[in-house]
N, C-alpha and C positions, 0 to 999 in steps of 0.2 A: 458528200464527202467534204470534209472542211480542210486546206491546205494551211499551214503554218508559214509563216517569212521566218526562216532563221535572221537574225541580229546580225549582221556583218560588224564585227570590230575594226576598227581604225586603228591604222598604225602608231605607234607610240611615237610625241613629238622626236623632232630631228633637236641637234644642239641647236643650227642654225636658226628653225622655228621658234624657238624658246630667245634665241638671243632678239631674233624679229620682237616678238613680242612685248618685250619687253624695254627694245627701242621705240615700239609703236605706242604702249604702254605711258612709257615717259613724254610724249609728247603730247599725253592726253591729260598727264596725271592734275591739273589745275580742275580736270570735269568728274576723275574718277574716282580722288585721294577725298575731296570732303564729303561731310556728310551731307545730306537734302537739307535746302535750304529755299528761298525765292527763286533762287536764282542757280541754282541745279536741284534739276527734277530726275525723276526716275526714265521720266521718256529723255532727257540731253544724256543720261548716263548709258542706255539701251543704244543710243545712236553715237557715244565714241568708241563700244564694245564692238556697233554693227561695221564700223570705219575701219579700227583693228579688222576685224574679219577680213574687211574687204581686203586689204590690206597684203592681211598672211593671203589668201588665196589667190591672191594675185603674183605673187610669189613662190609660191608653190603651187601648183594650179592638180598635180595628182591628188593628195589628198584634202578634200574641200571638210576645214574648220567652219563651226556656225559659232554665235556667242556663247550658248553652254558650256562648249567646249573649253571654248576660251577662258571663259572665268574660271571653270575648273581647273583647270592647268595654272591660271593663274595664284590659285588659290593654293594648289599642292606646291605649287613653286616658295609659295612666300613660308608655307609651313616647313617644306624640307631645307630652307635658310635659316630657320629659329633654331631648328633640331642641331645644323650644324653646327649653326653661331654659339648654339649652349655646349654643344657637345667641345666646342674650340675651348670656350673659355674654361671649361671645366678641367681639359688634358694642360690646359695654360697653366694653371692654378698647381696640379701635380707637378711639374717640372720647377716651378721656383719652388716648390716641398720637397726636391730631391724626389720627383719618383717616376723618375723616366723620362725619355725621350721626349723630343721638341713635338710636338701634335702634328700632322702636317696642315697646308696652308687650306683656306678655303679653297671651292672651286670658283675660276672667274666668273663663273654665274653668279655665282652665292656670294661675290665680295662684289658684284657691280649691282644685287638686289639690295643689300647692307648699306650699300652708300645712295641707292636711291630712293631707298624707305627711309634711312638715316640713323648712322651709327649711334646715336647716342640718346637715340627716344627710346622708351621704357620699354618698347615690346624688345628691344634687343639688353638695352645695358640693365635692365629693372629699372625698379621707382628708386629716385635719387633719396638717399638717406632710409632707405627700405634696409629689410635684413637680408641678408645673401647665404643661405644654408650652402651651398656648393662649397664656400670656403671650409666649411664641417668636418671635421676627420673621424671616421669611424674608430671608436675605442677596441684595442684588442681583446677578445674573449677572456685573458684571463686577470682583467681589473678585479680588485678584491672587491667584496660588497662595500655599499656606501653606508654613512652612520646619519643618520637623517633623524630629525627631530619631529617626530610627532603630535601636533597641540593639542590634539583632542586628551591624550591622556597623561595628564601634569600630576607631578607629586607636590606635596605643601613640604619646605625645609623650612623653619622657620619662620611661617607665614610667607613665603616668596614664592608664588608658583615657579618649578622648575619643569622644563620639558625631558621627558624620561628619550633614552635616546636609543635606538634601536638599531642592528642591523636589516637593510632589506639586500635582498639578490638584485643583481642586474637582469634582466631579461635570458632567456638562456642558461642561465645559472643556478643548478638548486642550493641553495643554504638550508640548515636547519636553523633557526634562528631560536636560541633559551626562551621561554619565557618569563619577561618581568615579574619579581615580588614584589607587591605592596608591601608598603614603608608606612607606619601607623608611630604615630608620636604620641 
């Protein structure tokens, strides 16, 4: 007869945990922020994660975190900050557009991971002089079609290629568009 270990789940971090962490974090960030170099190695990065560890469990001594943990949590932490930070800037952007209410504020998690990642490096504000679609405004459904100039199929006026000009539909939108007559001189 073969016996199974059911998986025991771990309780989902505390705020406190998360605030630990993330003060223990910081006080490591000179070993954990760059990348591998001479002079941080994969074994000095394993051993400020194992410090944290020791760290939180020292502190919380019920539920015993290992570095897996840690990083992961770390890592959902930094991702559910980006999601907010866009989600902020984006409700930010509606409100000077007139469309609605002030966004609410971050959470002090999420504005003390912003300021010790750093508000103004690309993973948060974008690449400086990059394009920003967020400022974008959806066009309402009933824009008329556009008249767009097609190159491929030019009439001769007078020796001077002109570009014949067509209607196309928006996405969504059925038009019938005429068919062009050739024009023979």
């Amino acid at each position: 007869m073969i016996t199974t270990i059911a998986k025991v789940r771990k309780p989902n971090f505390s705020e406190k945990e998360k605030l630990l962490l993330l003060s223990e974090w910081e006080k490591r960030q000179n070993i954990l922020r760059p990348k591998f170099s001479s002079k941080i190695t994969s074994q000095g990065k394993h051993n400020a994660w194992q410090e944290i560890a020791d760290s939180l469990n020292a502190q919380f001594p019920s539920v015993r975190r290992n570095v897996a943990d840690l990083q992961k949590r770390w890592q959902n932490m930094n991702s559910k900050m980006k999601e907010e930070t866009s989600r902020h800037r984006k409700d930010s952007l509606k409100t000077v557009q007139g469309g609605g209410p002030a966004p609410p504020d971050l959470s002090p998690l999420d504005q003390r991971l912003v300021t010790l990642v750093g508000e103004n490096t690309p993973t948060i504000m974008g690449i400086n002089g990059g394009f920003d679609s967020l400022g974008l405004l959806a066009l309402p459904e009933e824009q008329p079609a556009v008249a767009t100039a097609r190159i491929e199929e030019c009439i001769h006026v007078g020796g001077v290629p002109e570009p014949i000009i067509s209607q196309q539909p928006r996405p969504n939108q059925s038009t019938t568009v005429p068919k062009e007559e050739s024009r023979h001189e």
